[in-house]
C-alpha positions, 0 to 999 in steps of 0.5 A: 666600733673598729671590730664592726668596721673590721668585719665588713672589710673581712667580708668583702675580702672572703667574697673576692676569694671565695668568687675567684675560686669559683672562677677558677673551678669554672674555666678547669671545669671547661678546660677538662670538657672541652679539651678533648674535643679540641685537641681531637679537632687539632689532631684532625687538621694535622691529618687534613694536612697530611693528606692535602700536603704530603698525598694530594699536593706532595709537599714535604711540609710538616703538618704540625708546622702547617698547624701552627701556621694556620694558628698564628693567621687565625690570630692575626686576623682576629687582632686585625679585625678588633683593633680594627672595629674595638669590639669584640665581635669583630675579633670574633668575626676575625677569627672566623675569617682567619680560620677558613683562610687555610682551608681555603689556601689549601683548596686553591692549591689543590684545584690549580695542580689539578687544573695543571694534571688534567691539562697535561693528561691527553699528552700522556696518553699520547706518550704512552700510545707512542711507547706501546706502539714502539713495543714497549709494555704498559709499565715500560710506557709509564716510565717514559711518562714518568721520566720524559713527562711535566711536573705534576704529571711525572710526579704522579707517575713516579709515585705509581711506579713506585709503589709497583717496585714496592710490591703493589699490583699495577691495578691497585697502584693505579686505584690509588693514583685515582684516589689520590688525584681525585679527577674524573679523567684519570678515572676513566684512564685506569680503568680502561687500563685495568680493563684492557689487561684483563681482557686483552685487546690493542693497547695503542687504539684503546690509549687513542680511544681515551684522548679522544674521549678525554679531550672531548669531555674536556672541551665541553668543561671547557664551554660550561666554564665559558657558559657560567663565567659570568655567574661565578664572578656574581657570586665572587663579588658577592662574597667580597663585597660587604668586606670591600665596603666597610673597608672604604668606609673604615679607611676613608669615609667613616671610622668611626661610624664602623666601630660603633656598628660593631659596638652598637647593640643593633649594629651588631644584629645587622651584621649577624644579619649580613653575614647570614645573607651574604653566606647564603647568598653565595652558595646559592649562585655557586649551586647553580653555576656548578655544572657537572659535564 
């Protein structure tokens, strides 16, 4: 009788080894496949970082402290949301959210310093009209530029000055400037630069010639812009409303109503639902408020 009690108490403890053997094969076998895709998407937002911080915006910050920042956000909004909501798929919406939050951290940075570089543009096109008619050379007008000019037209110009001190050709210093500011306007300036020093001609009516233009382009952004405020603002509080409201209903009117949504079969199905909509929703107002001059 103890040896027939005995045994099924052994087997039971040989199905707990023998299952948590399995598990632990599992999670290794999903770690050695989807390590290096991982660790290739890390190392491709270290680098996205690079290039946003150190080229676009010229902060020197350390891509891999910026990663490691992101990582913690991305977290703490994934604890917030599910201590928030007590349901897994809150977390995991959390984590969502808090991973497009440094992406789009970096854009606003990006477009406000590209607002304040196209704003300053016309000035320095005027200031190096005035230094050419002075009877200075281009590279000596650019210096004016970089010594006299605002942040973050000056830093633009020092870093394309020293890159021709390096050794760079003045027209492949002024693509690169191009590339990396990313503006129209500073297109069409480099270009007409390298145009002018290849065929010649009165630097100071071709300079003139440009702000007129850039301005001109500028001002018919600047109506589009006033044109569409309406619709951009539509498709902010489009994407800001369902937050906004579960929000009021959480803190105010209903906790726990929200967290049976999140823990509900269907509730689940009506957020998945909502999301979806909202997302759509959303770029759909942006693709038709987005006018390019």
């Amino acid at each position: 009788m103890m040896c027939l009690a005995q045994q099924p108490q052994g087997l039971g403890q040989l199905e707990i080894i023998v299952g948590s053997a399995v598990v632990f094969l599992v999670c290794a076998a999903a770690v050695c496949l989807a390590g290096r895709p991982v660790i290739g998407m890390i190392r491709a937002q270290q680098r996205r970082f690079d290039i946003v911080l150190r080229r676009n915006l010229m902060i020197d910050v350390d891509p891999r402290f910026a990663m490691v920042v992101s990582g913690v956000v991305v977290l703490l909004a994934g604890l917030i949301v599910y201590l928030m909501t007590s349901s897994l798929l809150g977390g995991l919406i959390g984590l969502a959210g808090g991973a497009l939050l440094p992406s789009a951290a970096l854009r606003y940075l990006r477009a406000r310093r590209l607002r304040k570089l196209e704003d300053q543009l016309v000035s320095g096109i005027q200031t190096l009209a005035s230094g050419v008619r002075a009877g200075l050379n281009l590279v000596q007008a650019m210096e004016m530029v970089a010594t006299d000019g605002p942040d973050p037209l000056k830093q633009e110009f020092v870093h394309l000055l020293r890159e021709y001190d390096y050794g760079v050709p003045l027209e492949e210093a002024m693509d690169n400037a191009a590339h990396r500011i990313g503006s129209g306007d500073y297109r069409l300036l480099f270009s007409a630069l390298q145009t002018h020093r290849q065929r010649g001609g009165n630097l100071g009516q071709t300079l003139d010639r440009i702000a007129a233009s850039i301005r001109e382009i500028q001002r018919l952004n600047s109506r589009t812009k006033a044109l569409t405020a309406q619709g951009r603002a539509t498709a902010r509080w489009l994407g800001a409303m369902p937050i906004v409201v579960v929000a009021i209903l959480y803190f105010f009117v209903d906790p726990a109503g929200v967290r049976s949504l999140f823990a509900d079969a269907i509730g689940k199905i009506i957020i998945i639902a909502i999301v979806a909509l909202n997302i759509v929703g959303f770029l759909w107002v942006k693709k038709v408020v987005s006018i390019d001059v």
